[in-house]
C-alpha positions as CSV (number, residue, x, y, z in Angstrom):
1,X,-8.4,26.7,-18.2
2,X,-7.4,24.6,-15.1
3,X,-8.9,21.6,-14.4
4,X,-10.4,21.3,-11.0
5,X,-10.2,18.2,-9.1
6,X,-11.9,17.3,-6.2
7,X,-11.8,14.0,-5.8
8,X,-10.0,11.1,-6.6
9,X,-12.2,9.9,-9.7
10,X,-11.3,13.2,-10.9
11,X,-7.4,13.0,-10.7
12,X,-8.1,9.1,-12.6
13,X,-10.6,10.6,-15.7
14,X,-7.8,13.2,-16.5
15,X,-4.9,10.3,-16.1
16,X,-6.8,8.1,-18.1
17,X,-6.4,11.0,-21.0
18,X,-3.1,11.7,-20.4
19,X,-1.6,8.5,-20.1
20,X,-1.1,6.0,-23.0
21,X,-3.3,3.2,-23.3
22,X,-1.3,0.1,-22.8
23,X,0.3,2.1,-19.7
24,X,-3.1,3.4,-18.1
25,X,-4.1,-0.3,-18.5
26,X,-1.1,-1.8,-16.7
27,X,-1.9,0.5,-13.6
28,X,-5.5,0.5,-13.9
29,X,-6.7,-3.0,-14.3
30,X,-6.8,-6.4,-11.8
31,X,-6.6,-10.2,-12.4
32,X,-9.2,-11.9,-15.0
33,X,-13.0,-10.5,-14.5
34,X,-11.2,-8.1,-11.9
35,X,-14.3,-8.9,-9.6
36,X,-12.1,-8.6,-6.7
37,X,-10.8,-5.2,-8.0
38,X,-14.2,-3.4,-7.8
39,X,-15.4,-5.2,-4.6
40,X,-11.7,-3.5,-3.0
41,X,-13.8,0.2,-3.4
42,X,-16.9,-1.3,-2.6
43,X,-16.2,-3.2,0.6
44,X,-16.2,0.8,1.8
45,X,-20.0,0.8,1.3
46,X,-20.4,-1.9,3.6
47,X,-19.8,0.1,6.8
48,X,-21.5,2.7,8.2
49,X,-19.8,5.7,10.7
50,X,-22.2,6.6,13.8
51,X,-20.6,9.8,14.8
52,X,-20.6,11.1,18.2
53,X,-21.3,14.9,19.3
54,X,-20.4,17.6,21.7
55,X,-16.9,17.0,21.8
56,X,-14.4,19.9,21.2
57,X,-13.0,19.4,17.7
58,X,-11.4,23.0,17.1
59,X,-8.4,21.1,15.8
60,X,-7.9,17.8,14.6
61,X,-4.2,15.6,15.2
62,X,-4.1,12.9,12.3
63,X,-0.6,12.2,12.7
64,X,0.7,8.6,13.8
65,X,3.6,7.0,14.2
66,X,4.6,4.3,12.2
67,X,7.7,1.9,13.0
68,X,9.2,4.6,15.2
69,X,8.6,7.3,13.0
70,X,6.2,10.7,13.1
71,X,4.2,11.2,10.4
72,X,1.3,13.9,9.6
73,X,-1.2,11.4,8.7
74,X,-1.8,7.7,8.1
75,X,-1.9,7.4,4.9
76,X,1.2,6.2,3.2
77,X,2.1,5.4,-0.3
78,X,2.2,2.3,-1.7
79,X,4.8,0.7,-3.8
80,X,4.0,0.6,-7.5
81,X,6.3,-0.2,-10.1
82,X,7.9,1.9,-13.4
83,X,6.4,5.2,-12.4
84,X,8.4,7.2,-14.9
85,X,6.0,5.9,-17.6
86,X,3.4,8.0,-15.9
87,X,5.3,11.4,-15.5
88,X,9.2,11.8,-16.8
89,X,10.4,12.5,-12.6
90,X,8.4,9.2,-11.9
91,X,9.7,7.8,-8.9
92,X,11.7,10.8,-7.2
93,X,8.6,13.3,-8.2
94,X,6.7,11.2,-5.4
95,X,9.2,11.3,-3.0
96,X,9.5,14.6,-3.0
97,X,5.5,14.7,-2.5
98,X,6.1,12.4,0.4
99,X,8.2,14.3,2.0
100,X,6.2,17.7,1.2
101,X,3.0,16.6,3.2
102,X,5.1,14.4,6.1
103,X,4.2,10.5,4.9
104,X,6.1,7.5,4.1
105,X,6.8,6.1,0.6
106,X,7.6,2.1,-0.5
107,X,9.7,2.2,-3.0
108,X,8.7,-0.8,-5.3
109,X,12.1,-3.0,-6.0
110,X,11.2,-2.6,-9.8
111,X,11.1,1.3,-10.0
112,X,12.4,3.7,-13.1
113,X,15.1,5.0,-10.8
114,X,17.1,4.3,-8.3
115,X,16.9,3.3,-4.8
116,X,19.7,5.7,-4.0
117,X,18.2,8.4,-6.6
118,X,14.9,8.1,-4.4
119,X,16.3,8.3,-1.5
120,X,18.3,11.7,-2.8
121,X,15.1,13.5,-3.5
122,X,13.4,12.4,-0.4
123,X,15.6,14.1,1.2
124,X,15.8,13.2,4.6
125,X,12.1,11.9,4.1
126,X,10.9,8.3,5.4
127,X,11.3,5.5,2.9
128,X,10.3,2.3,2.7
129,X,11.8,-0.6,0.4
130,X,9.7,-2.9,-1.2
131,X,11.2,-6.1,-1.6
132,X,10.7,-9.2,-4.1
133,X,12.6,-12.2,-3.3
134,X,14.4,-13.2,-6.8
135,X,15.9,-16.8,-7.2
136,X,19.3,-14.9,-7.0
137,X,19.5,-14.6,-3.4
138,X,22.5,-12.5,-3.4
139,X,21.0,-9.8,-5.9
140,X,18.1,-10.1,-3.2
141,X,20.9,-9.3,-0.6
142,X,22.4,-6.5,-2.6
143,X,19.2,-4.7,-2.5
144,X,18.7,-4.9,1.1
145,X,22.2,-3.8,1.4
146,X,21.3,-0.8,-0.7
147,X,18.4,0.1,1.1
148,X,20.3,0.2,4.4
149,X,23.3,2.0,3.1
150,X,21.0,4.7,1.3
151,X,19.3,5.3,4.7
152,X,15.3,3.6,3.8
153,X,13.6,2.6,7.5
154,X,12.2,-0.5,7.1
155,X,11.6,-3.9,4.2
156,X,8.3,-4.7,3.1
157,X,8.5,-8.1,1.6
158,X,5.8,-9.2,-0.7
159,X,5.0,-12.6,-0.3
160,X,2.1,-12.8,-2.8
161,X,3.8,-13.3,-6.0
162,X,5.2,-16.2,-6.6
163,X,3.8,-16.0,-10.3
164,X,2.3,-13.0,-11.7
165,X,-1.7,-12.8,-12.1
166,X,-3.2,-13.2,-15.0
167,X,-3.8,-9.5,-16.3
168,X,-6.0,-10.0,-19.4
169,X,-5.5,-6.1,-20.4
170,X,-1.6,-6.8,-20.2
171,X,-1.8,-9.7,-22.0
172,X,-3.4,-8.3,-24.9
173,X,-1.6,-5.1,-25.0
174,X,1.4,-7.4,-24.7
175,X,3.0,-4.9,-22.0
176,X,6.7,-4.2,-21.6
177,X,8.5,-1.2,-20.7
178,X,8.9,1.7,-23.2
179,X,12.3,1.4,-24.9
180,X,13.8,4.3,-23.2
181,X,13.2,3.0,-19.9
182,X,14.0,-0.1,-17.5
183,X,14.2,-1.5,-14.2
184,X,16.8,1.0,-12.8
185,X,17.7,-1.2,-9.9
186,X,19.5,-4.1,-12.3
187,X,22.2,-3.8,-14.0
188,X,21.6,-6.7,-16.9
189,X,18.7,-6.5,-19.5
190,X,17.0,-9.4,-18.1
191,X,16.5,-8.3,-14.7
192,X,16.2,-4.6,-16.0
193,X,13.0,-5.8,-17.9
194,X,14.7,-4.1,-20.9
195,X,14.8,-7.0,-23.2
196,X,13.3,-6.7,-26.4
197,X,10.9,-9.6,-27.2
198,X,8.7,-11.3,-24.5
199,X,6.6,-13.4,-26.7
200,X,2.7,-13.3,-27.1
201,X,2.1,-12.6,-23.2
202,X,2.6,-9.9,-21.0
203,X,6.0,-9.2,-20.5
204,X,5.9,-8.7,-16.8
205,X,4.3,-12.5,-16.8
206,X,7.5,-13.9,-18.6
207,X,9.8,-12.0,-16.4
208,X,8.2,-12.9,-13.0
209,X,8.3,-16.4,-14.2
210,X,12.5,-16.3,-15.1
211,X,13.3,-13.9,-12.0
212,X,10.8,-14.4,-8.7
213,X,11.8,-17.8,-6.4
214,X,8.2,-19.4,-6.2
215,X,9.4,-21.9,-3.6
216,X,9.3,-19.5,-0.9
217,X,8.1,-20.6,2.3
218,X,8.0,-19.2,6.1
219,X,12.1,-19.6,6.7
220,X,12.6,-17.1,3.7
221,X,11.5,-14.6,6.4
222,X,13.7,-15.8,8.9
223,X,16.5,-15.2,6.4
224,X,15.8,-12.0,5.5
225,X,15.7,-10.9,9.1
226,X,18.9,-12.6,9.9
227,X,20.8,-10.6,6.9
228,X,19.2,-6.6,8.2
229,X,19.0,-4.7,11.1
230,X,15.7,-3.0,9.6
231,X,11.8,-3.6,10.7
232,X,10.6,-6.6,8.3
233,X,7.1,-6.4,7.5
234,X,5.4,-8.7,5.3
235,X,2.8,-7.9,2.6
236,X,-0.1,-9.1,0.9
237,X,-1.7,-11.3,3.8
238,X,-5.2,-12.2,3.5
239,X,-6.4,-14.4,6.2
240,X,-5.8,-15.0,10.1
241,X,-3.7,-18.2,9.7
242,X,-1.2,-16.3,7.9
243,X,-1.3,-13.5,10.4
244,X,-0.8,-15.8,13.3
245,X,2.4,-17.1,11.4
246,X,4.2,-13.9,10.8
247,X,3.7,-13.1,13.9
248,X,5.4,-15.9,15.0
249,X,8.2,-15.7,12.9
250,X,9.2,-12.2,13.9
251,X,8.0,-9.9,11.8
252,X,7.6,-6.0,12.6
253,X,4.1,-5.6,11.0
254,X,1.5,-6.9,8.1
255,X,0.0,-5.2,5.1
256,X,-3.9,-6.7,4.4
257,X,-3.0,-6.5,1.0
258,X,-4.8,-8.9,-2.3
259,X,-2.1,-6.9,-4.9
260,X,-4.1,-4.3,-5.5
261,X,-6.5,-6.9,-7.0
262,X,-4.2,-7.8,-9.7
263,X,-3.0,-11.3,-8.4
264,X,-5.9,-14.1,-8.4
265,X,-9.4,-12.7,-8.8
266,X,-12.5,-14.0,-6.7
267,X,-10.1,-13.7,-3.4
268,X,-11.6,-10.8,-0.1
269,X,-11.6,-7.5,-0.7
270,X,-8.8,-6.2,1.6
271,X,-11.4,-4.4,3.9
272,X,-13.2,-7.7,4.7
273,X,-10.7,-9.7,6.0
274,X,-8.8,-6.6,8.0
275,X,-10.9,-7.4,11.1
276,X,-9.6,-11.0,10.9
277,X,-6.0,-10.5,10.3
278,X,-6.2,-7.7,13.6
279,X,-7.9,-10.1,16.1
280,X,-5.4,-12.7,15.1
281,X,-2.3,-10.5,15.6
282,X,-3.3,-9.3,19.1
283,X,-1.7,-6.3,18.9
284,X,1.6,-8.5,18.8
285,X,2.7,-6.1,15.7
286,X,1.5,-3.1,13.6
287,X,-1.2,-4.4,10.8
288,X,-1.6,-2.1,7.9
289,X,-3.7,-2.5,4.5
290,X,-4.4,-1.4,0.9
291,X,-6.4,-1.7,-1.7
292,X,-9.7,0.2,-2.7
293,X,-8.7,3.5,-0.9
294,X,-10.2,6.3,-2.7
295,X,-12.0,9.0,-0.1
296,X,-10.8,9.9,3.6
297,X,-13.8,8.2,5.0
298,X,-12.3,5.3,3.8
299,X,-9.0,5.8,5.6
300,X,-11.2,6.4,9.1
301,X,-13.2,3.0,8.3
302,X,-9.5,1.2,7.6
303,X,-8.4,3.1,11.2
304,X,-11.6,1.9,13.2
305,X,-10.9,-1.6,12.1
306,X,-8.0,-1.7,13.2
307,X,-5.3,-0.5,10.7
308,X,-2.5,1.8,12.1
309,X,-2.3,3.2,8.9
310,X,-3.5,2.5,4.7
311,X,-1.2,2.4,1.9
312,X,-2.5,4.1,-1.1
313,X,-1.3,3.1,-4.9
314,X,-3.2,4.0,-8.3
315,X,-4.3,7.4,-6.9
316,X,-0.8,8.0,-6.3
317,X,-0.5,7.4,-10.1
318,X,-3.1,9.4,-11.3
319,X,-1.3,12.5,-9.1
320,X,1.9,11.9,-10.7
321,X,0.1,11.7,-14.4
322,X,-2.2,14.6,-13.9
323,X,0.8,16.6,-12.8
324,X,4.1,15.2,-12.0
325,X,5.2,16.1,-8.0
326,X,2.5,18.7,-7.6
327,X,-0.3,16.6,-8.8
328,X,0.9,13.6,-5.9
329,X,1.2,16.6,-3.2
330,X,-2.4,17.5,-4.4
331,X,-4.0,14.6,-4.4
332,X,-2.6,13.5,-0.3
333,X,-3.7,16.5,0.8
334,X,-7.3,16.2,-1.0
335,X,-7.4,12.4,0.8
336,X,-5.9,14.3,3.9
337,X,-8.3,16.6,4.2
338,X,-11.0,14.1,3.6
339,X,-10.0,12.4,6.7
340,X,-9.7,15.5,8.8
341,X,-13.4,16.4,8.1
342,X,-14.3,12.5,8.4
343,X,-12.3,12.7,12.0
344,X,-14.3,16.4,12.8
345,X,-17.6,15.4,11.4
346,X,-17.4,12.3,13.8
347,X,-16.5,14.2,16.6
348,X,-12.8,12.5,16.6
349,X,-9.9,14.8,18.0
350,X,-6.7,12.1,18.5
351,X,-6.5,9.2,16.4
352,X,-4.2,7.6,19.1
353,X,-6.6,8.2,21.5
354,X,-8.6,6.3,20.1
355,X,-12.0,6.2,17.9
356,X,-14.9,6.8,19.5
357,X,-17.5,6.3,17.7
358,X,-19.8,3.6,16.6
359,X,-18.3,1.4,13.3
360,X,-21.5,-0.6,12.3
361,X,-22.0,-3.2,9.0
362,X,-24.9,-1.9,6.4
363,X,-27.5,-4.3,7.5
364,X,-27.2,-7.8,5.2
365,X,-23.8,-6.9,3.5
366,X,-20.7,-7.5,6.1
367,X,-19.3,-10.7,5.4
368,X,-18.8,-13.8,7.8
369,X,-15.5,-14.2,9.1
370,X,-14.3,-17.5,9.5
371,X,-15.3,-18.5,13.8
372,X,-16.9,-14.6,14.3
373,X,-19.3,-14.0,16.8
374,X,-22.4,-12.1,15.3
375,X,-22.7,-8.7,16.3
376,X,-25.1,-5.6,15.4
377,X,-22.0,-3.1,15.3
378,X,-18.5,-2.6,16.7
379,X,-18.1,-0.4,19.4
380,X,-14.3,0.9,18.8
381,X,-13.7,3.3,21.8
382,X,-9.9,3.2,22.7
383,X,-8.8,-0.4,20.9
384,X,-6.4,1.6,18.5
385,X,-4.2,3.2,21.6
386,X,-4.8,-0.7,23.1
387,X,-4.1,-2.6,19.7
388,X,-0.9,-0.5,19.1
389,X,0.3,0.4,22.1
390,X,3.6,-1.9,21.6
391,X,4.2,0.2,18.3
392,X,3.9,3.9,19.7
393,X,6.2,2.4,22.1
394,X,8.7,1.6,19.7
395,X,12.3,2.8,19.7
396,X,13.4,5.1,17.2
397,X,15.2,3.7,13.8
């Protein structure tokens, strides 16, 4: 008999059967105590949505567009590494998805296949490249070179990982790769995370410490735009300061983004600080975020705070265990259909014409952002068409 999920949780308690332990570990848990990885989900609970009524909603729009392209909805995938340890068709299983339901996928830089093999399945379908900046600046460049040659739309640069987080699940399974697979984007064992003996720690530890440059700073962006014609967005910023910076150095957008809680633990959940990054960016460039998205009211909460659009990882991963490209199609159109009921049930036709409705704190639980005014709710009306009007504006790629 079929399982039947309807929800999220249920697509992860059948993963977690399916998938082998050290693997459903590696995906599942966050840094240390991994307070930071619950308080991602729960920083949902801490607003509240005041729906209007007696508007027409016979039909719902979701779809947005993102870095000059049309997609059916705003929610995206995120990039997460080696997803052929989940389902055999890892990687080009979720493309495929992607492109079955009309949303954009990051490919992570350390994926089970290729970023050309990706791209072939996608078929035609809006790809992202996640991109880690290794202490081999030319391999760096070769990737980007890749990416543009295979046809991908845009780099997402993570700039939170200038060590890897201290994963205590990882570290006691001692995780590495399965022996059949590898890194599929380098060629040599060593960058392929193919090597046999990684010591008494977790093996992704040991090879972020040989491979990622830690001494990046700010002009590292300025590089990366200076060797692509692509959109450059930057991810994993927590905090207006930063914002305010990437802005100024050019970038095309900015994913709120802690690393799915699996950098440093005790840090915002992602949902907290999005207000902050948005006021700080002044609509100057898209902001997007991640992290703790599990039910399409979460998605509108993201949207009324000012996201253009969320990225969504581990559910992703739970799709692709449960059942390879068919469980990932299933599971975006459960979250999509979430959000189109969210949108109805709060009397929202357009998302780009804005969100009207009210977006108010559960009284005693929104957090103080750093120089914010107090306020007894948010009234949202039109600030996503105002926030992102430079983006829908946007010439095509």
């Amino acid at each position: 008999m079929s399982v039947q999920r309807v929800c999220v949780a249920d697509f992860e308690e059948q993963a977690k059967k399916i998938l082998p332990k050290a693997v459903y570990d590696y995906y599942c848990s966050g840094a240390d105590e991994q307070n930071t990885l619950a308080d991602n989900v729960a920083a949902f609970n801490r607003w509240r949505l005041v729906p209007r009524v007696l508007r027409d909603v016979s039909t719902v729009d979701l779809s947005v567009s993102l870095l000059g392209h049309r997609l059916n909805m705003p929610i995206c995938v995120a990039a997460t590494a080696m997803q052929r340890m989940a389902h055999p068709e890892g990687e080009t299983a979720t493309a495929r998805a992607c492109r079955a339901v009309g949303t954009g996928m990051m490919l992570s830089s350390w994926a089970t296949s290729t970023i050309e093999e990706v791209m072939s399945a996608a078929l035609g379908g809006v790809m992202w490249l996640q991109l880690y900046i290794y202490k081999d600046r030319e391999l760096t460049l070769s990737l980007v070179r890749r990416a543009e040659e295979a046809g991908y739309k845009a780099i997402f640069v993570t700039v939170d990982t200038p060590y890897l987080g201290r994963r205590r699940d990882d570290m006691r399974n001692r995780f590495k790769l399965p022996p059949h697979l590898s890194m599929s984007n380098f060629s040599s064992a060593s960058l392929a995370f193919s090597e046999g003996n990684y010591g008494n720690d977790s093996g992704l530890a040991v090879y972020v410490a040989n491979a990622i440059d830690p001494s990046l700073s700010w002009d590292d962006i300025t590089w990366i735009k200076q060797h692509t014609c692509l959109p450059v967005i930057v991810k994993g910023v927590v905090n207006g300061e930063d914002a305010t910076q990437a802005v100024n150095y050019g970038v095309d957008g900015i994913v709120v983004s802690n690393h799915g809680a699996r950098q440093l633990d005790g840090v915002p959940a992602t949902l907290d600080v999005l207000e902050e990054v948005v006021q700080a960016v002044q609509g100057r460039c898209d902001v997007y975020m991640d992290g703790g998205v599990r039910r399409g009211t979460d998605v509108l909460k993201a949207l009324a705070l000012g996201a253009k659009a969320v990225f969504i990882g581990r559910p992703v991963l739970w799709g692709l265990a449960c059942q390879g490209e068919q469980g990932v199609i299933e599971m975006l159109e459960l979250l999509q259909e979430e959000l189109r009921l969210a949108m109805a049930l709060s009397e929202l036709k357009i998302l780009e014409e804005g969100l009207n409705f009210i977006l108010t704190p559960k009284p005693s639980t929104r957090p103080q952002l750093r120089g914010d005014i107090p306020q007894k709710a948010v009234l949202l009306g039109t600030t996503l068409h105002q926030k992102h009007q430079k983006s829908t504006n946007s010439s095509k790629i």
